[in-house]
Backbone as a chain_set.jsonl record, in Angstrom:
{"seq": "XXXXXXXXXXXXXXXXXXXXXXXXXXXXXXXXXXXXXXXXXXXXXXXXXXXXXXXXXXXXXXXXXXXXXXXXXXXXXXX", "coords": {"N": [[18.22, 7.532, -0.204], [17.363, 8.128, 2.788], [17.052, 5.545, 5.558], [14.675, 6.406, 7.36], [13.227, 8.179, 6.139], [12.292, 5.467, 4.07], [10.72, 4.348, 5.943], [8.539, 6.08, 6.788], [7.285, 6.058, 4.233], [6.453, 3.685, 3.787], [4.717, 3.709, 5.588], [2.784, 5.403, 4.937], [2.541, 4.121, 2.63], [1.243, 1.724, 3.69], [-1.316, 2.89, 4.738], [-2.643, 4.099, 3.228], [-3.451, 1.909, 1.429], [-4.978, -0.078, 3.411], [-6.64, 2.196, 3.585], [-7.826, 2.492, 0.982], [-8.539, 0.131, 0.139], [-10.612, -0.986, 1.683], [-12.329, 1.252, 1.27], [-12.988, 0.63, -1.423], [-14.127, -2.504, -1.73], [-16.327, -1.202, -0.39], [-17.705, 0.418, -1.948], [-18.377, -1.498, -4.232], [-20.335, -2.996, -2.996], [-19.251, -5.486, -1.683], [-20.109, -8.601, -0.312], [-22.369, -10.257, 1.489], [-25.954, -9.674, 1.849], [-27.395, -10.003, 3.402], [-26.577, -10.085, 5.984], [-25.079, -7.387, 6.664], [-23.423, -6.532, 8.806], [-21.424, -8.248, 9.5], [-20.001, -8.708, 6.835], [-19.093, -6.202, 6.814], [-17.652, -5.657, 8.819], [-15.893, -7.802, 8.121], [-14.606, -6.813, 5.688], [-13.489, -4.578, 7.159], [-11.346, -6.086, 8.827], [-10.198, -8.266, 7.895], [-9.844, -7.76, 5.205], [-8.785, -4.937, 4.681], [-6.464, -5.181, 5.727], [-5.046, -6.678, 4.264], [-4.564, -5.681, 2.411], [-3.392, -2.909, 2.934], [-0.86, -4.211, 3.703], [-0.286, -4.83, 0.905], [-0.294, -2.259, 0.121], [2.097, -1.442, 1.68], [4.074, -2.615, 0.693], [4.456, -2.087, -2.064], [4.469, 0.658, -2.083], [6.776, 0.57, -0.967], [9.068, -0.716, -2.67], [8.993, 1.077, -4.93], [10.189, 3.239, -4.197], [12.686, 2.045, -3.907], [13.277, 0.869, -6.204], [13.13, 3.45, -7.623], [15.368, 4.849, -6.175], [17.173, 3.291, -6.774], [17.477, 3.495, -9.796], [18.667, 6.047, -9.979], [20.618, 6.082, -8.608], [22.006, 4.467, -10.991], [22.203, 5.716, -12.833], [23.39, 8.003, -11.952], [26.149, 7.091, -12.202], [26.609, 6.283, -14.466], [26.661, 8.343, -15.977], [28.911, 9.978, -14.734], [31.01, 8.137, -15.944]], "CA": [[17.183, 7.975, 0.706], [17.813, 7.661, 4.115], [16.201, 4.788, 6.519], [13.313, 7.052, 8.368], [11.841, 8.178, 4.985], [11.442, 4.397, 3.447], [9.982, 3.788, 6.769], [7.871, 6.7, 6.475], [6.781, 5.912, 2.678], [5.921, 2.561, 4.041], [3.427, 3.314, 6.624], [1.582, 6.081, 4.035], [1.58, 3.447, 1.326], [-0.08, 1.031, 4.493], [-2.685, 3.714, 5.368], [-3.618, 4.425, 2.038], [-3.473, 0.512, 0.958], [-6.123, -0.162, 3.963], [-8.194, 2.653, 3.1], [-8.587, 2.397, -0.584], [-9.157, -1.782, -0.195], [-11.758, -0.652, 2.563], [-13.626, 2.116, 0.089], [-13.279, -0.245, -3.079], [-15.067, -3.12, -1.288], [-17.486, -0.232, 0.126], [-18.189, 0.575, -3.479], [-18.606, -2.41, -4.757], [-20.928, -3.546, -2.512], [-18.79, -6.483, -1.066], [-20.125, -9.033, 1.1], [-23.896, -10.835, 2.374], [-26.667, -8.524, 1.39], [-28.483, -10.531, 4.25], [-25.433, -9.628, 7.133], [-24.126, -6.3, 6.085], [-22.181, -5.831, 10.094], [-20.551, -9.235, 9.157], [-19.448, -8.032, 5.749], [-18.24, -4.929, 6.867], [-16.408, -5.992, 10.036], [-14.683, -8.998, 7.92], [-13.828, -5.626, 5.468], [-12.549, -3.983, 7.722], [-10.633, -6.872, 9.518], [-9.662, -9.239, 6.997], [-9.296, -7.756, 3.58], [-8.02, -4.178, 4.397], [-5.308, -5.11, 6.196], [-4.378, -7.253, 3.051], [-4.578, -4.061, 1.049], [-2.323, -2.154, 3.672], [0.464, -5.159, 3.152], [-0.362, -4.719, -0.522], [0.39, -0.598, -0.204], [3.767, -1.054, 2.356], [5.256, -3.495, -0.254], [4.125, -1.192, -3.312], [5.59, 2.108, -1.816], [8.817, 0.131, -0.419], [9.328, -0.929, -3.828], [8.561, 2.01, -5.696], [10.917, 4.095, -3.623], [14.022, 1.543, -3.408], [13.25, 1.304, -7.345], [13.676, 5.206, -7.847], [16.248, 4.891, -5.761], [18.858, 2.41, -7.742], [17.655, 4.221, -11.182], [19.193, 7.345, -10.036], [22.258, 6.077, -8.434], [22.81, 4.193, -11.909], [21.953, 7.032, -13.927], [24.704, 9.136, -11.963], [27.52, 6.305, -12.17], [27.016, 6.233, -15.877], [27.097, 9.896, -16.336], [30.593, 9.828, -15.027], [31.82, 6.637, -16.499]], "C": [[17.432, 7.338, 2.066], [16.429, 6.704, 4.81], [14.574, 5.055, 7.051], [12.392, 7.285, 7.154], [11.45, 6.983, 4.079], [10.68, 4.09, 4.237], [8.791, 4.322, 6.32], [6.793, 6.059, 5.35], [5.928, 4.855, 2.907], [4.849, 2.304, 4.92], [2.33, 4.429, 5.88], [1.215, 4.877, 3.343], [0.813, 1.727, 1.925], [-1.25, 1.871, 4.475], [-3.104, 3.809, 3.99], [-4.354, 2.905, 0.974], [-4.884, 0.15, 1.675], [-7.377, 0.961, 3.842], [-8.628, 2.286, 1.829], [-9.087, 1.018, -0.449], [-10.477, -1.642, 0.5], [-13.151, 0.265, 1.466], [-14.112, 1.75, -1.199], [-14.222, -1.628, -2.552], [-16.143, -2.594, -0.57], [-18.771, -0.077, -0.679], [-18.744, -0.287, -4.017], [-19.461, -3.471, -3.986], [-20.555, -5.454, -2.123], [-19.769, -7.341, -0.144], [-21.975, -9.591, 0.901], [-24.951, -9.8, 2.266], [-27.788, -8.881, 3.081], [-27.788, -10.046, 5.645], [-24.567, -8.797, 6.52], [-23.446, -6.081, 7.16], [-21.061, -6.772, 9.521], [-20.185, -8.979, 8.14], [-18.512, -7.578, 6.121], [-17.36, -5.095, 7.691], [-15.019, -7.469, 9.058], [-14.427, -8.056, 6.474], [-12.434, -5.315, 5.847], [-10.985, -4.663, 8.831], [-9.511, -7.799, 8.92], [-9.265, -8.464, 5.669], [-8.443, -6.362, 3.541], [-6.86, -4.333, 4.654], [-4.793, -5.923, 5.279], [-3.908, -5.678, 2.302], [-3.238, -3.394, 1.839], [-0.793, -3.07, 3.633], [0.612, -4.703, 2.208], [0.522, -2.829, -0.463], [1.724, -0.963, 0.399], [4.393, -1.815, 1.129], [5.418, -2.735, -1.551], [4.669, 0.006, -3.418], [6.749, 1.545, -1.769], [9.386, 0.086, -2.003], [9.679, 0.418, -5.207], [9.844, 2.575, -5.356], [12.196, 3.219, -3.929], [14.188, 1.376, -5.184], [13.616, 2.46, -8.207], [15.052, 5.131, -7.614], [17.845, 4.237, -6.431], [18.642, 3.172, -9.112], [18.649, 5.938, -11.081], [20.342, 7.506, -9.583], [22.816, 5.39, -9.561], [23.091, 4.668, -12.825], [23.24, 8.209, -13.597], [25.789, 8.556, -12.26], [26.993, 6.175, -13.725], [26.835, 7.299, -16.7], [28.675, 10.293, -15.745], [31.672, 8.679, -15.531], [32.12, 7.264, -17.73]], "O": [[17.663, 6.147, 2.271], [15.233, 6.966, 4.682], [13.629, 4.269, 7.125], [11.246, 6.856, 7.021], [10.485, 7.145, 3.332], [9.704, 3.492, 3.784], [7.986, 3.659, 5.665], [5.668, 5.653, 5.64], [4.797, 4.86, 2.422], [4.214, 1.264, 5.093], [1.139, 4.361, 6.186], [0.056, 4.465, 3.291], [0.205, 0.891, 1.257], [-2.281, 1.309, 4.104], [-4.266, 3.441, 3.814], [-5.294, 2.867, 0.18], [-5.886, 0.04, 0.969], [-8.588, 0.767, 3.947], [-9.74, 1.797, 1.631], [-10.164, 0.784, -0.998], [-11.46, -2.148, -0.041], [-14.303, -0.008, 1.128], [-15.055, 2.159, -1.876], [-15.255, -1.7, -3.219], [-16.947, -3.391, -0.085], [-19.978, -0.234, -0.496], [-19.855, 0.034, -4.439], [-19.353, -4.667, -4.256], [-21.339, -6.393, -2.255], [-20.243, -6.738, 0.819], [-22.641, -9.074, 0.004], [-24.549, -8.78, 2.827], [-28.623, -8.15, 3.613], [-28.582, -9.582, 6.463], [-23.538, -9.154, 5.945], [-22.537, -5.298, 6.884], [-19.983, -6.325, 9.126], [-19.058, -8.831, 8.613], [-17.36, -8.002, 6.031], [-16.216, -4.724, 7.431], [-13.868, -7.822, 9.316], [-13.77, -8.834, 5.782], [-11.267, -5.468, 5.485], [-10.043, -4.053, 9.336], [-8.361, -8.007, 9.305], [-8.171, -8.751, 5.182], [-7.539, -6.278, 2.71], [-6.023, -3.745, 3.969], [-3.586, -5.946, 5.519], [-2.959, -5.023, 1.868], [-2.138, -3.415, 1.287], [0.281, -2.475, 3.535], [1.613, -3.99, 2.139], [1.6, -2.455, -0.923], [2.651, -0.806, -0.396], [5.422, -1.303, 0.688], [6.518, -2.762, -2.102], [5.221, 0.469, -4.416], [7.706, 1.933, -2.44], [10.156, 0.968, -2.383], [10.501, 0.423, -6.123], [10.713, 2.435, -6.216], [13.035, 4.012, -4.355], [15.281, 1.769, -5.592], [14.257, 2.424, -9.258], [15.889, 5.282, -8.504], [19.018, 4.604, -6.489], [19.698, 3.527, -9.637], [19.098, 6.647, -11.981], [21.093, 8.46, -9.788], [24.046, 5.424, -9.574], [23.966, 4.348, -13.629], [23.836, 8.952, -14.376], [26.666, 9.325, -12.654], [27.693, 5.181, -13.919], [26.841, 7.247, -17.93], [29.472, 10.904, -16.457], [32.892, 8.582, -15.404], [32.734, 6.649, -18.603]]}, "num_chains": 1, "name": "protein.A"}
């Protein structure tokens, strides 16, 4: 797989990393029942952008994973 599409892969499986961590602490009623802005801003500040690390490393992986099973799968179909 060429360069541009792990990049690619890697900034979906950010965006989807920071949303889902964002809508699962949404859900789950995260946070100060007494300061729900402060919650939500240290959400949206602090924990999704964990999540969005969490997705780029999870796609990269995934993909560079695929990627060696199928070049070892062809080198031992002609071996």
């Amino acid at each position: 797989m060429k360069n541009s599409s792990r990049i690619a892969v890697g900034v979906a499986g950010a965006a989807a990393g920071y949303v889902a961590t964002f809508v699962l602490f949404s859900l789950l009623d995260f946070g100060n029942r007494a300061d729900p802005i402060t919650s939500g801003l240290l959400g949206l500040f602090f924990y999704s952008p964990i999540g969005a690390i969490a997705g780029a490393m999870l796609a990269s992986w995934l993909v560079t994973r695929s990627g060696k099973d199928a070049g070892n799968a062809a080198s031992r179909a002609t071996a």
